[in-house]
Every structure is written in structure tokens, then in C-alpha cells.
C-alpha positions in Angstrom: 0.0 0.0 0.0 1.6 3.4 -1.1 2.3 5.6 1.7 2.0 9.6 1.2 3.6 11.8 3.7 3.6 15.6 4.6 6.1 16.8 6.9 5.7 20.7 7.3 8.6 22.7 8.1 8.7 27.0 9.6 12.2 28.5 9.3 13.2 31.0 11.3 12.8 34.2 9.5 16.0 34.6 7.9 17.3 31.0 7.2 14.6 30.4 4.3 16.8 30.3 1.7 18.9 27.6 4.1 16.0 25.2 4.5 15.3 25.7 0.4 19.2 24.5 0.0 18.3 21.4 2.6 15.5 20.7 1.3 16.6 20.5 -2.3 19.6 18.7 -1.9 17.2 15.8 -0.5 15.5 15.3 -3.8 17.6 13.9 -5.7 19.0 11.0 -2.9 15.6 10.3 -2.1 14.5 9.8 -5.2 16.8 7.4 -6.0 16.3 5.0 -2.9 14.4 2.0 -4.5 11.4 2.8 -2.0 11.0 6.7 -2.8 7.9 7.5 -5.7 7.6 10.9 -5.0 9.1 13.5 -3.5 8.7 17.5 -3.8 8.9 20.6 -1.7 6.9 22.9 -2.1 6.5 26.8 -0.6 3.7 28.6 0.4 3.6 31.6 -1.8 2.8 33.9 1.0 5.2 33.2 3.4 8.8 32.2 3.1 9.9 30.7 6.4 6.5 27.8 5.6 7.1 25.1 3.5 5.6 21.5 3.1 7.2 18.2 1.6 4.9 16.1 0.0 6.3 12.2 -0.2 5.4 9.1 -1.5 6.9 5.7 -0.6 6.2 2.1 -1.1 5.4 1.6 2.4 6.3 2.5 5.7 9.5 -0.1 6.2 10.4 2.1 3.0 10.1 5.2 4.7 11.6 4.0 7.9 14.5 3.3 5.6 14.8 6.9 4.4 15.1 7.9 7.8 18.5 5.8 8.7 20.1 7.2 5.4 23.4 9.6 5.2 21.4 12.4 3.0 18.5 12.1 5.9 20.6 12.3 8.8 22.6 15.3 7.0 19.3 17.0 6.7 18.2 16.6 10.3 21.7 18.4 11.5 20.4 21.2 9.3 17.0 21.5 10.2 18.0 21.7 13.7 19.9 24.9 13.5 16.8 26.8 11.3 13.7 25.4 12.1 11.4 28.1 14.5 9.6 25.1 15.4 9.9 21.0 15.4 8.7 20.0 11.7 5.2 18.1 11.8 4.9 14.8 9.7 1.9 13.2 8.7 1.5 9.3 7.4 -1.1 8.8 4.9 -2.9 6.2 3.2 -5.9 5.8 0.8 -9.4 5.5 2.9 
């Protein structure tokens, strides 16, 4: 069963463009682990420092997987040092 994921992210107000670089740089990785089918950032247009990742993976041993990985762990050490608050994941599936 596909698993789709949010996890929302609020930068603190200058470090935007530093959570844009992180966030980025995980597309690419991600997409290439055999369990990633989507995976996209995406901004809200009216503020900045708010953004949501929108995910989808095979299932969740694949996104528990994603989690343990070099690029993901890199990204954590980042997010620490601009996010004004802890991000907020969601696990989805179809009703």
C-alpha cells in the first residue's frame, strides 16, 4: 500500500533560503532510494519561512528506511539549526 507523507517545516525568519538548499539537496537522494515515488517541496507563496514536503513511498519499512540514510541524517543536522519550530509529519494512506 503506497504511503504519502507531509512533513511541514517554519524557518526561522531569515534562514529560508537555508531550508530551500536542505530541502533541495534531498530530492535527488531520495529519489533514487528504490522505495522513494515521490518526493517534492513545495513553498507557500505567502510566506517564506513555511514550506511542506509532499512524499510518497512504497510503504512505511520504505520510509523507515529513508530515515537511517546519510542524506536524511545530514538533513536533520540542518533542520536543527533553522527550524522556528519542530517540523510536523503526517503518514497517509488511501481511505
Amino acid at each position: 500500500m503506497t504511503l504519502h507523507v507531509t512533513a511541514e517545516f517554519h524557518a526561522h525568519a531569515g534562514r529560508e533560503d537555508r531550508l530551500r538548499t536542505a530541502l533541495e539537496g534531498m530530492i535527488e537522494p531520495s529519489l533514487a532510494e528504490p522505495g522513494c515515488l515521490a518526493y517534492q517541496p513545495f513553498v507557500d507563496p505567502n510566506d517564506a519561512t513555511h514550506w511542506v514536503l509532499v512524499e510518497q513511498w512504497t510503504g512505511a519499512d520504505a520510509l523507515d528506511e529513508h530515515f537511517e540514510t546519510p542524506h536524511f541524517r545530514h538533513v536533520r543536522d540542518v533542520l536543527d539549526t533553522v527550524l522556528a519550530e519542530p517540523m510536523v509529519i503526517h503518514r497517509l494512506t488511501v481511505a
